[in-house]
N, C-alpha and C positions, 0 to 999 in steps of 0.2 A: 827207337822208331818202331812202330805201331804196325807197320804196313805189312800186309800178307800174314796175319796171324789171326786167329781169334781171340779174344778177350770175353772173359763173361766175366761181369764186376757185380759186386752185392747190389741191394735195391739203392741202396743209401747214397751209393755215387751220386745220386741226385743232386744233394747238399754240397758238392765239391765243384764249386764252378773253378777253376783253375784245370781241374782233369777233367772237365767234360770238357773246355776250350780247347785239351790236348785232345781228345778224342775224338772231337770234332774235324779238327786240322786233319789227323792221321789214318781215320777211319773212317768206316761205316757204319754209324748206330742202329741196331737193329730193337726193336722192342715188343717181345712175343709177348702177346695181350691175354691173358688168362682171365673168365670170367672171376669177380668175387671170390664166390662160393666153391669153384673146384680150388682156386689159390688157395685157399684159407682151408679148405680140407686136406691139401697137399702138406701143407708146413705142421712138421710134427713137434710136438716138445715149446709150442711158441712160449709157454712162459719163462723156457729158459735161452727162449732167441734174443742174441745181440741186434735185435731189430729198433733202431734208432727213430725214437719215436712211438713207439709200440704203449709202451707205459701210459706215454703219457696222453695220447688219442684212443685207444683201444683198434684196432683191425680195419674195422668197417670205414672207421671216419680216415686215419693213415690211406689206405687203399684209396678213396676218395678224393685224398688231399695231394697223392702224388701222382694218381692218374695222369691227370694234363700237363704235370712235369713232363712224365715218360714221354709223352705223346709232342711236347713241344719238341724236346730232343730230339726223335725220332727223326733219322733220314727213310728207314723203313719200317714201318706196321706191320705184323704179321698178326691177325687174330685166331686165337685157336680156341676150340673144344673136347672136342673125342678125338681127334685126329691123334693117330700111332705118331711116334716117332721120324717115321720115313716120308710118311704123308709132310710133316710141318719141314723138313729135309729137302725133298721136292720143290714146296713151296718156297721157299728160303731163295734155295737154287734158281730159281725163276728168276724170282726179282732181283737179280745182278745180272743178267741176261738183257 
C-alpha cells in the first residue's frame, strides 16, 4: 500500500498502465512540469541514460510525445521555472490543502 508515502518513479512509468492504475487507486499523481530546455539541460550523461525511448525519438520529439501522457495522469500540475526548492515545497503543500 501506497498511502502516506512518496514515491518518485522514472519518466517511463508512463508506459506501465498496470502501475499507474495502482497509483492511481493509492495515490496522488503529482507531475512537476519543467520547461523543455531547463529538462534537457538538467539531464547529464543523456547518452548514457536508460531513457526509454530516447534512441529512438531524440529529446525534443520524446518530451513532446509524453507531455500529455504526464498531464492526462496528473491529479496535480505543478509548473516550475526558477523557483528554489522551497518555493516548489510550498507550492506542492498548498495544493493538498
Amino acid at each position: 500500500m501506497l498511502r502516506n508515502k512518496v514515491f518518485s518513479s522514472s519518466g517511463s512509468i508512463i508506459y506501465r498502465k498496470q502501475a499507474l492504475k495502482k497509483l492511481k487507486r493509492e495515490t496522488v499523481i503529482v507531475y512537476i512540469k519543467v520547461p523543455k530546455e531547463k529538462l534537457k539541460a538538467r539531464i547529464k550523461n543523456m547518452d548514457r541514460r536508460a531513457i526509454v525511448g530516447l534512441r529512438k525519438y531524440g529529446f525534443d520529439k520524446l518530451f513532446d510525445l509524453r507531455t500529455p501522457m504526464y498531464e492526462k495522469c496528473a491529479d496535480i500540475e505543478i509548473e516550475v521555472t526558477n523557483e528554489s526548492e522551497g518555493v516548489i515545497e510550498k507550492r506542492l503543500l498548498k495544493s493538498f490543502t
